[in-house]
TIKOLTI-303238 format. One record per residue (C-alpha): residue in three letters; x, y, z. Coordinates in nm, 4 decimals. Example, Ala and Ser with C-alpha at 12.3 -4.5 7.8 and 13.67 -1.06 7.14 Angstrom:
@residu=ALA	east=1.2300	north=-0.4500	up=0.7800
@residu=SER	east=1.3670	north=-0.1060	up=0.7140
//
This chain:
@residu=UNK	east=0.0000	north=0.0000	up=0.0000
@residu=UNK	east=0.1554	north=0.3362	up=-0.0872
@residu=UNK	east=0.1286	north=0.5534	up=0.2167
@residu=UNK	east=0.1444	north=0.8650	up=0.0345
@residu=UNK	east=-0.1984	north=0.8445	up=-0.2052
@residu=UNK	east=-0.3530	north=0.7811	up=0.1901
@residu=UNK	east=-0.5445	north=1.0754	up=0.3408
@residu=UNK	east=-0.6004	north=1.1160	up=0.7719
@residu=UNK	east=-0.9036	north=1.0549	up=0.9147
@residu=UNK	east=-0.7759	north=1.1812	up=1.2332
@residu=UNK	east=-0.8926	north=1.5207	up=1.4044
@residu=UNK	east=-0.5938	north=1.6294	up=1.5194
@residu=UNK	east=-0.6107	north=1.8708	up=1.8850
@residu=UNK	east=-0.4128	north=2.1846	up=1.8368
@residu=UNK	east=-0.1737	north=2.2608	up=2.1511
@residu=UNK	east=-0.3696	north=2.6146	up=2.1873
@residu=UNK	east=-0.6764	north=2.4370	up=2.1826
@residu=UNK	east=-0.6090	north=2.1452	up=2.4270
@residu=UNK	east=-0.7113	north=2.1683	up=2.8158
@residu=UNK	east=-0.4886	north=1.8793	up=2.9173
@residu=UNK	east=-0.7362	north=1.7827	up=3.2343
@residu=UNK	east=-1.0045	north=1.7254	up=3.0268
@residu=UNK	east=-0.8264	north=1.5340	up=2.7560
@residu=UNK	east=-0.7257	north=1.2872	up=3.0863
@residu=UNK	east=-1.0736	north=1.2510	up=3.2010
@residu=UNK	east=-1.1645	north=1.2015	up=2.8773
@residu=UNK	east=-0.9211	north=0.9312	up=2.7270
@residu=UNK	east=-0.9277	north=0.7442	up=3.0672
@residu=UNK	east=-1.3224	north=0.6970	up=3.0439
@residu=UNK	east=-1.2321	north=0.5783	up=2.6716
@residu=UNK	east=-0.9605	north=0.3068	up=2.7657
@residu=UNK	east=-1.2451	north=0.1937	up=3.0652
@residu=UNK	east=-1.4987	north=0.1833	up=2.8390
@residu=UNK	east=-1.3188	north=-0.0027	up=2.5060
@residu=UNK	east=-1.1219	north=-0.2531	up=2.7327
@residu=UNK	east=-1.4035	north=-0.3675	up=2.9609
@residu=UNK	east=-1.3186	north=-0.5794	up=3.1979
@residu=UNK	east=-1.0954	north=-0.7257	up=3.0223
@residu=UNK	east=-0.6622	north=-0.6693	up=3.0369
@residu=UNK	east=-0.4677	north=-0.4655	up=2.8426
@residu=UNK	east=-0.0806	north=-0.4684	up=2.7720
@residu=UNK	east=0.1389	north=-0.1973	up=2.7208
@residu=UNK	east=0.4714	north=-0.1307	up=2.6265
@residu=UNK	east=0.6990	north=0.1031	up=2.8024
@residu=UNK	east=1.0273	north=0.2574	up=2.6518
@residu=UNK	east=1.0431	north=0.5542	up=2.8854
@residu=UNK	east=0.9780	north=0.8342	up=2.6731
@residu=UNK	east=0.7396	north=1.1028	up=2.6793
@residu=UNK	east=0.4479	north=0.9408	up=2.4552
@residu=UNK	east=0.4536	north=0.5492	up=2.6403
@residu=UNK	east=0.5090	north=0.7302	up=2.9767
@residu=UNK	east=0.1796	north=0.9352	up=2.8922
@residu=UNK	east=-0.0219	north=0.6247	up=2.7466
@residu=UNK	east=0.1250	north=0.4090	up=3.0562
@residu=UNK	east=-0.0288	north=0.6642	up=3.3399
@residu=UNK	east=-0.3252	north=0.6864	up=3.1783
@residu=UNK	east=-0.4001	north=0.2931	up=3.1380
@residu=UNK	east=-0.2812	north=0.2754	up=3.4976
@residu=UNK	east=-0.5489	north=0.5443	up=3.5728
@residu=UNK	east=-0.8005	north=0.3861	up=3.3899
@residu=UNK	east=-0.7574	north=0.0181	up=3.4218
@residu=UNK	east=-0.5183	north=-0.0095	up=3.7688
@residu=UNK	east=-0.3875	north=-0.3548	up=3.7925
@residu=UNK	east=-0.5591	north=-0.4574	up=3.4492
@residu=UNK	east=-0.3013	north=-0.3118	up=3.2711
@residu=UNK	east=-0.0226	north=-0.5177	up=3.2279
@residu=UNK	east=0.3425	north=-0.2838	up=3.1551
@residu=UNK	east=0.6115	north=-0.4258	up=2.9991
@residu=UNK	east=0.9323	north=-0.3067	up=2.9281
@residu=UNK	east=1.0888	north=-0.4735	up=2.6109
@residu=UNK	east=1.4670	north=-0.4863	up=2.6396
@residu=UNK	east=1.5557	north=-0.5117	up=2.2193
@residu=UNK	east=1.9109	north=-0.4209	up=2.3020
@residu=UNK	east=1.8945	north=-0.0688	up=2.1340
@residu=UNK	east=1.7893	north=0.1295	up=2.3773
@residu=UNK	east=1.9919	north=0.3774	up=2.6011
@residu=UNK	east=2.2710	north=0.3137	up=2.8532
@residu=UNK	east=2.0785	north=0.1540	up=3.1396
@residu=UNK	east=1.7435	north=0.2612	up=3.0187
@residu=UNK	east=1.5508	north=-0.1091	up=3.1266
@residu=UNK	east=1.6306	north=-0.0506	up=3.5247
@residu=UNK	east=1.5999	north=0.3174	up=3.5258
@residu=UNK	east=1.2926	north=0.3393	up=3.3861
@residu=UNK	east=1.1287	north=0.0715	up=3.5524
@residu=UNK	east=1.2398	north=0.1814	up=3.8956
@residu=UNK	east=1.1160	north=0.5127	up=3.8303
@residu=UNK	east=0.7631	north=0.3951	up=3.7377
@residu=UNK	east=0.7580	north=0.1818	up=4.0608
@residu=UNK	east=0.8079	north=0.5194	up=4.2415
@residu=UNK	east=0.4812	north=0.6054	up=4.0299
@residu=UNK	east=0.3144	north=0.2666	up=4.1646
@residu=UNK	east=0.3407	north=0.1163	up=3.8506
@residu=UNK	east=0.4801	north=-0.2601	up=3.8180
@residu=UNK	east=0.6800	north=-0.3109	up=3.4884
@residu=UNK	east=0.8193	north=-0.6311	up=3.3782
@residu=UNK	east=1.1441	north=-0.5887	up=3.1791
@residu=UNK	east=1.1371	north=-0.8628	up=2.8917
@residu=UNK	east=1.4807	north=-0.9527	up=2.7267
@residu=UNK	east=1.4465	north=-0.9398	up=2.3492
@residu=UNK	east=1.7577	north=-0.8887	up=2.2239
@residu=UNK	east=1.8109	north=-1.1635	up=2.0601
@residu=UNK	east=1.5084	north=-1.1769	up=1.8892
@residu=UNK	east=1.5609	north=-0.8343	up=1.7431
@residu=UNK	east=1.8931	north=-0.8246	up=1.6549
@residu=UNK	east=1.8253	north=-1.1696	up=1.4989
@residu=UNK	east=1.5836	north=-0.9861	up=1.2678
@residu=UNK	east=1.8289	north=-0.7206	up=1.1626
@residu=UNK	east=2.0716	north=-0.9099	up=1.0305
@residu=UNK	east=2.2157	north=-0.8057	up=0.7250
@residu=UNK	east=1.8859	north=-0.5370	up=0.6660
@residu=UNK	east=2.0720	north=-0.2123	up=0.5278
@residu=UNK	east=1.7710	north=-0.0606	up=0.4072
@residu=UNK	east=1.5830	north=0.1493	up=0.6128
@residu=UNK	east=1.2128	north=0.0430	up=0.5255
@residu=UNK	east=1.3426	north=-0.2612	up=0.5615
@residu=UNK	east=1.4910	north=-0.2261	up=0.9230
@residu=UNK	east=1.1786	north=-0.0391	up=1.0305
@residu=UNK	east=0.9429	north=-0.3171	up=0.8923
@residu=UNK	east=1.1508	north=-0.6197	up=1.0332
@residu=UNK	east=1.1288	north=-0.4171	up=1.4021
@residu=UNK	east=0.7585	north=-0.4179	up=1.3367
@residu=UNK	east=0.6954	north=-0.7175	up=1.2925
@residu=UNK	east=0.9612	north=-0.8530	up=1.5853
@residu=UNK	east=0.7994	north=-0.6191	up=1.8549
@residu=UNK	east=0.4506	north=-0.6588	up=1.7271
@residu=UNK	east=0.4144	north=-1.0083	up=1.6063
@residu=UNK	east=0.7005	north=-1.2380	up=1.7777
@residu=UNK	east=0.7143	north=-1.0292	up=2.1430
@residu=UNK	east=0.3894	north=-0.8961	up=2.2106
@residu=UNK	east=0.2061	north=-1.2029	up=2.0115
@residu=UNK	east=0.3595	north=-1.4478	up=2.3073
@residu=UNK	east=0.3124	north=-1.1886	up=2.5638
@residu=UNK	east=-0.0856	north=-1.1420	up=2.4752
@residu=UNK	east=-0.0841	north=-1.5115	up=2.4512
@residu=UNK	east=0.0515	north=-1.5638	up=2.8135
@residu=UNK	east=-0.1435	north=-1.2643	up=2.9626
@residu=UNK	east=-0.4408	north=-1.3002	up=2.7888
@residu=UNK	east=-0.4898	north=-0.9613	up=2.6926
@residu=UNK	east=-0.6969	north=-0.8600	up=2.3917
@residu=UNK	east=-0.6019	north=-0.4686	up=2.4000
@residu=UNK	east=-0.2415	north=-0.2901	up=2.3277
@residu=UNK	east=-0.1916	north=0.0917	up=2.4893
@residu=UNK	east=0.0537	north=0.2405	up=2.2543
@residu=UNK	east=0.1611	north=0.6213	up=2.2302
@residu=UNK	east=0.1398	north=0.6670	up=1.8384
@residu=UNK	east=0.1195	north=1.0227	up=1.8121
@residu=UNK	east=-0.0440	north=1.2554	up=1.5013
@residu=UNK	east=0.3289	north=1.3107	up=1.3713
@residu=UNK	east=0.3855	north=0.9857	up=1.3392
@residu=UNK	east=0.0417	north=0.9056	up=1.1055
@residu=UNK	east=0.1405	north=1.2504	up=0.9474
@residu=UNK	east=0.4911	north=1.1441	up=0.8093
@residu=UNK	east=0.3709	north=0.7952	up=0.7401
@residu=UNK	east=0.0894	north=0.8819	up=0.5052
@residu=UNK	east=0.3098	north=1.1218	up=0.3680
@residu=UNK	east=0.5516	north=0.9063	up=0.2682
@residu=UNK	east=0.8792	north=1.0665	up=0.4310
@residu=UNK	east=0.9085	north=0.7444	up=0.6468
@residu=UNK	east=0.6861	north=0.4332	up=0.8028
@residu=UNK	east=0.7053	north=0.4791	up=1.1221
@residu=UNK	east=0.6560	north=0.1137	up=1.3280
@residu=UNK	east=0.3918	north=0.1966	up=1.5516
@residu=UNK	east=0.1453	north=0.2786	up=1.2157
@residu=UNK	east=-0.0791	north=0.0131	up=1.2003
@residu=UNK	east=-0.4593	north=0.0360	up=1.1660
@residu=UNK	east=-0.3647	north=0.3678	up=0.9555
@residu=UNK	east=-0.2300	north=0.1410	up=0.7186
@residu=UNK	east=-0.5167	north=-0.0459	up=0.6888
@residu=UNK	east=-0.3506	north=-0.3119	up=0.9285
@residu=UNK	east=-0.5961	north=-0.5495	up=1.1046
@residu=UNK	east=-0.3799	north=-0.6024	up=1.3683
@residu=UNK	east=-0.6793	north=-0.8289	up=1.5860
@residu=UNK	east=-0.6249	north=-1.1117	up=1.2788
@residu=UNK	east=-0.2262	north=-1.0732	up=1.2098
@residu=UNK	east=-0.1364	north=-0.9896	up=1.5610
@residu=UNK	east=-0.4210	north=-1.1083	up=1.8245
@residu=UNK	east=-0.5015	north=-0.8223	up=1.9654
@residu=UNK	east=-0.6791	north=-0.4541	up=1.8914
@residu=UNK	east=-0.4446	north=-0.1321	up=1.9123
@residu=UNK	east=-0.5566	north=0.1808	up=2.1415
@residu=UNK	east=-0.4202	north=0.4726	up=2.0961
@residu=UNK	east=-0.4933	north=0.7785	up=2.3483
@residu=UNK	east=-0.2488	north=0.9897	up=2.2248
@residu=UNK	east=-0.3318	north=0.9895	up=1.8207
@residu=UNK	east=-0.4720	north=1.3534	up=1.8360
@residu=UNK	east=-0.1641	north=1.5165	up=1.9745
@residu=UNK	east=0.1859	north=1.6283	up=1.8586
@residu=UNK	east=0.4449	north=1.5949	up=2.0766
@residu=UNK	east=0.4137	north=1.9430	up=2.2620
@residu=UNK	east=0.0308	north=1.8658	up=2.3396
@residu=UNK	east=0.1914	north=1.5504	up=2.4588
@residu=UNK	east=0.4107	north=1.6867	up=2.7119
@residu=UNK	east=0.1547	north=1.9250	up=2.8615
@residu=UNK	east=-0.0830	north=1.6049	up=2.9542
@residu=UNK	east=0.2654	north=1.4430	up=3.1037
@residu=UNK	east=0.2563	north=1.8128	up=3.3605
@residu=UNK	east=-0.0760	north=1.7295	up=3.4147
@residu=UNK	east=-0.0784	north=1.3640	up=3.4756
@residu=UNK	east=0.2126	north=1.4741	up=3.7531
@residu=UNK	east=0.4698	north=1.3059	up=3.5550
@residu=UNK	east=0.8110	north=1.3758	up=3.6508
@residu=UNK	east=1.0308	north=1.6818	up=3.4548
@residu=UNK	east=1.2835	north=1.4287	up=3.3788
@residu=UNK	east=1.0524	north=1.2565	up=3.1596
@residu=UNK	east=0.8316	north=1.5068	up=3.0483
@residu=UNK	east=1.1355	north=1.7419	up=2.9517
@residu=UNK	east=1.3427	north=1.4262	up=2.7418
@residu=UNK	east=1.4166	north=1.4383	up=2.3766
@residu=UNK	east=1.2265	north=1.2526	up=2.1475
@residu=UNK	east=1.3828	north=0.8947	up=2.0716
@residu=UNK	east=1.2402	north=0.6929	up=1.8216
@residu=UNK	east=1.0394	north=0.4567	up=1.8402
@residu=UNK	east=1.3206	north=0.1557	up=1.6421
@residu=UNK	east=1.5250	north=0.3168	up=1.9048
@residu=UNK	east=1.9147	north=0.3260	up=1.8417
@residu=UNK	east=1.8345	north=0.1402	up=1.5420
@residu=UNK	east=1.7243	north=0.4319	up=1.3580
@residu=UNK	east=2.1219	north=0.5973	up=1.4209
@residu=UNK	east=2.3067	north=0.3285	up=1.2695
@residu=UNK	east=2.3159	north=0.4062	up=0.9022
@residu=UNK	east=2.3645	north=0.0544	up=0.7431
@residu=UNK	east=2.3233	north=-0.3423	up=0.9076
@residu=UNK	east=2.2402	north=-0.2807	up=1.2968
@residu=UNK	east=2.4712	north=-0.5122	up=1.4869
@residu=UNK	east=2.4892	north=-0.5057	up=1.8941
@residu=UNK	east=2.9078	north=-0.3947	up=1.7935
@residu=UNK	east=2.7665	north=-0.0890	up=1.6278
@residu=UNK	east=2.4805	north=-0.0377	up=1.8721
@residu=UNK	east=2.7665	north=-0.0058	up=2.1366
@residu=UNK	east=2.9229	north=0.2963	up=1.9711
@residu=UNK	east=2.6701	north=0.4868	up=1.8913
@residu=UNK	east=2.5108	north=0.4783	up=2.2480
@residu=UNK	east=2.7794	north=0.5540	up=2.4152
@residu=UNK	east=2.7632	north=0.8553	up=2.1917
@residu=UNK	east=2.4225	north=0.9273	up=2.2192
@residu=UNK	east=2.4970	north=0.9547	up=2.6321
@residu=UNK	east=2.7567	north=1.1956	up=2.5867
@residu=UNK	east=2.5395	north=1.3857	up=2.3207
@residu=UNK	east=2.2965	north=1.4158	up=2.5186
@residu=UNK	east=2.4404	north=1.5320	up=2.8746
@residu=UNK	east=2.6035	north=1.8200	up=2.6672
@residu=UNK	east=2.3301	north=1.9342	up=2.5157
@residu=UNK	east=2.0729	north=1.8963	up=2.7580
@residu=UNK	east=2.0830	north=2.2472	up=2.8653
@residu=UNK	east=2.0706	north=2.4077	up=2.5122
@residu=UNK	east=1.6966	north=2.4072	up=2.4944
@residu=UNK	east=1.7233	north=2.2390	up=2.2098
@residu=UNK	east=1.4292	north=2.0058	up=2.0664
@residu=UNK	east=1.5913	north=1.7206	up=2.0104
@residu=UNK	east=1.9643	north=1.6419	up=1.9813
@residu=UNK	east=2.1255	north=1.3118	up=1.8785
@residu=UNK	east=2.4308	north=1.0865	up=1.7121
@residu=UNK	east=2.4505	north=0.8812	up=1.4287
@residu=UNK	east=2.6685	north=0.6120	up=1.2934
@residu=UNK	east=2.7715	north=0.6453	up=0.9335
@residu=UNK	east=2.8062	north=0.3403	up=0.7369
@residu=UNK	east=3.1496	north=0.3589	up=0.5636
@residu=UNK	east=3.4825	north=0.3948	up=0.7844
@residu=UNK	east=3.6765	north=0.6885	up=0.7019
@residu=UNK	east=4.0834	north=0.7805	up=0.7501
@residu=UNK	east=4.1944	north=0.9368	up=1.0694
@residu=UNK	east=4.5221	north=0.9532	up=1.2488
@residu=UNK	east=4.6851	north=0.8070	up=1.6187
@residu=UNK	east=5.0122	north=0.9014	up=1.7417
@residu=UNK	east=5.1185	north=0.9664	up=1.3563
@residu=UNK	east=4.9540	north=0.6192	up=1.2203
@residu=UNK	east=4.6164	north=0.6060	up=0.9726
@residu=UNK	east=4.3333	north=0.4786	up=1.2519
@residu=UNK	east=4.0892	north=0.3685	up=0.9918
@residu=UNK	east=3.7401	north=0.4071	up=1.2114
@residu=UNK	east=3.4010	north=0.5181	up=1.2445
@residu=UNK	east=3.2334	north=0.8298	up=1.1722
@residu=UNK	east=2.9767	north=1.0162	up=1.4439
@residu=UNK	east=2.7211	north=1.2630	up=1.3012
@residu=UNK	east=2.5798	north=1.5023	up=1.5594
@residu=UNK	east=2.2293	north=1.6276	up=1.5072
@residu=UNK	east=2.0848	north=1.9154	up=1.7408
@residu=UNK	east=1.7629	north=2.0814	up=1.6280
@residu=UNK	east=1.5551	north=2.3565	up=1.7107
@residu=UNK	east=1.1573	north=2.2901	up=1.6363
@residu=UNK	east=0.7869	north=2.3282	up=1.7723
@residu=UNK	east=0.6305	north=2.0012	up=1.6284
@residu=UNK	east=0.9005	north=1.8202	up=1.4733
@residu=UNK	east=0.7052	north=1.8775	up=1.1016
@residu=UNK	east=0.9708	north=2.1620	up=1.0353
@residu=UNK	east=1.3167	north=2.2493	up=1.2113
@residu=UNK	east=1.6345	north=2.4577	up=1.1842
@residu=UNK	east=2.0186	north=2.2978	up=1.3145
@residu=UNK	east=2.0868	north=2.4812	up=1.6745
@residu=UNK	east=2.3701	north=2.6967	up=1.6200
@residu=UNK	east=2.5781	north=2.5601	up=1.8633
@residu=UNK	east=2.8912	north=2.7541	up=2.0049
@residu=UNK	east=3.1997	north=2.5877	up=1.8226
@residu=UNK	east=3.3633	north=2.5695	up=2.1656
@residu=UNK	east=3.0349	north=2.2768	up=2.2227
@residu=UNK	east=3.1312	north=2.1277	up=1.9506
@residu=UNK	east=3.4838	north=2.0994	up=2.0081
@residu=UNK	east=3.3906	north=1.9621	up=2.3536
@residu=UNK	east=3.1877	north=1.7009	up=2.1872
@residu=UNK	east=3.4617	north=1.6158	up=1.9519
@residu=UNK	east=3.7217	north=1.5430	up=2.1730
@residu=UNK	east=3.5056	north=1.3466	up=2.4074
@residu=UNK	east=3.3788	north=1.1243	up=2.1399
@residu=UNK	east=3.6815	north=1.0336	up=1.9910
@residu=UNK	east=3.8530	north=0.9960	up=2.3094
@residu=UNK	east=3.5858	north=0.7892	up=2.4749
@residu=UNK	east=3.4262	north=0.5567	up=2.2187
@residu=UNK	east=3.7409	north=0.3407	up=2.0619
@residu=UNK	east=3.7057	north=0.3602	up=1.7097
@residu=UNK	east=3.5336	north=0.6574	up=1.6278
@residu=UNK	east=3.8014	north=0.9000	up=1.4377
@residu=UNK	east=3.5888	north=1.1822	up=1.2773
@residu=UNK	east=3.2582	north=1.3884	up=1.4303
@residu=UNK	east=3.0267	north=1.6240	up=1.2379
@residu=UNK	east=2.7900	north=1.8344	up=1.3342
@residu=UNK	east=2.4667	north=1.8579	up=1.0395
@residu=UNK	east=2.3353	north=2.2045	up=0.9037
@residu=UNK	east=2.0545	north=2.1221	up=0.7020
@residu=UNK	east=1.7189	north=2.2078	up=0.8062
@residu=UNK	east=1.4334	north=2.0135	up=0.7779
@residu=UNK	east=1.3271	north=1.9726	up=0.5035
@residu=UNK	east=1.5192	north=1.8818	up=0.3077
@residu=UNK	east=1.7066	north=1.7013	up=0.5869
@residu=UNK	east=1.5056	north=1.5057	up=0.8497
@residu=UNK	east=1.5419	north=1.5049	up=1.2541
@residu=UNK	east=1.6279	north=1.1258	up=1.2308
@residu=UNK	east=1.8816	north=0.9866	up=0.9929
@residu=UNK	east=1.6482	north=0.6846	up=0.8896
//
């Protein structure tokens, strides 16, 4: 099905026009009412959209909502325990599910990325959360698909994974299970004013937006767990410099080829770190930050000092479009 003859049949809620307390009443007396009482299952990655969908299936369905935390191996530096230790502060259980074999698995020699975004799909949709609705015996998903994420999709620019039903999808006959979606109206600052409201905390609320195939989406060619393990080490270091730059988002890529650098006057054939930082409202447009050069220096030195391998960083100045906040 081409995405980009598709139209949206969804109303989207402007941030001017949203009253966030209302939208929670509103979307919790939805999840009661379409899951019954029956169980839902939900899948936690710790940012801003699944922490929003997660509090408001707690809210709405208490211990009937089941939280899960898939480990796929391409998430951040300790991301499983953090997150589900701060949700427990939150009183909400989440089971961390290793899946990193199963994913990776999957990747394998993909280079492509439709191709790497369709094989995550179908891992996290069909192989881990087909068992887990199997052994819970849940017949409803929570998921924090957003209107960007339909918007790009039908567009064309790029599928994102968690478009399903927009894509004409029956995910009750392929998958088992029916998708619910609270957050389908919103962009992601709509989002992040129902996370203030719901009493989320600013560390989560306040995050840059990671995608939903995770690191996956920063490694430009196959995704290995070797190449996953230099780009998230340099996604940490991107993103405890830049965190105070107000910045929208701000990440690192891994390039594909190897290029020629230097050590101690030998060639140190390695890898190649692109910085992205941008500055946007709703992710459908945005301009590079202009970041002092004596940030990206800093960034520089601690990347190629840090990571082993990595001999070259840039920094990207196109805006989007023609560029895009992700690499893939």
């Amino acid at each position: 099905m081409e995405t980009g003859k598709m139209g949206i049949n969804i109303k989207e809620i402007k941030t001017q026009d949203l009253n966030p307390q209302d939208f929670i009443k509103q979307q919790i007396r939805e999840i009661s009412s379409v899951v019954g009482d029956g169980l839902a299952i939900n899948a936690l990655s710790g940012g801003v959209d699944s922490s929003v969908v997660t509090m408001l299936g707690h809210k709405a369905l208490n211990n009937r909502l089941k939280t899960y935390f898939i480990e796929n191996g391409l998430m951040r530096q300790g991301e499983p325990q953090r997150v589900a230790a701060s949700f427990k502060k939150l009183g909400v259980s989440v089971e961390i599910v290793d899946a990193r074999q199963q994913f990776f698995s999957a990747l394998k020699g993909i280079t492509d990325p439709e191709e790497k975004r369709e094989a995550i799909t179908q891992t996290f949709y069909k192989d881990v959360f087909g068992k887990l609705v199997k052994t819970s015996g849940a017949k409803y998903l929570l998921q924090g698909t957003i209107y960007t994420d339909v918007e790009e999709t039908v567009a064309g620019v790029k599928r994102q994974h968690n478009i399903l039903t927009q894509l004409g999808i029956d995910t009750q006959e392929l998958y088992g299970y029916k998708v619910i979606e609270p957050l389908i109206q919103l962009r992601k600052p709509g989002v992040r004013d129902v996370a203030k409201a719901l009493g989320l905390p600013a560390d989560i609320y306040e995050r840059p937006p990671f995608p939903g195939p995770a690191l996956s989406a920063r490694v430009i060619g196959e995704v290995t767990p070797e190449r996953i393990e230099i780009v998230r080490p340099a996604t940490a270091i991107v993103e405890e410099e830049l965190c105070n730059t107000g910045a929208f988002q701000y990440l690192a890529i891994l390039h594909e080829d190897k290029v020629t650098g230097v050590r101690e006057g030998r060639r140190d054939y390695g890898f190649q770190i692109e910085i992205r930082c941008w500055e946007s409202k709703d992710a459908t447009v945005a301009s590079p930050t202009r970041l002092p050069y004596e940030v990206l220096e800093k960034l520089a030195e601690r990347i190629t000092k840090e990571i082993p391998g990595v001999v070259s960083v840039t920094y990207n100045i196109a805006k989007k479009p023609p560029s895009t906040i992700e690499a893939i």
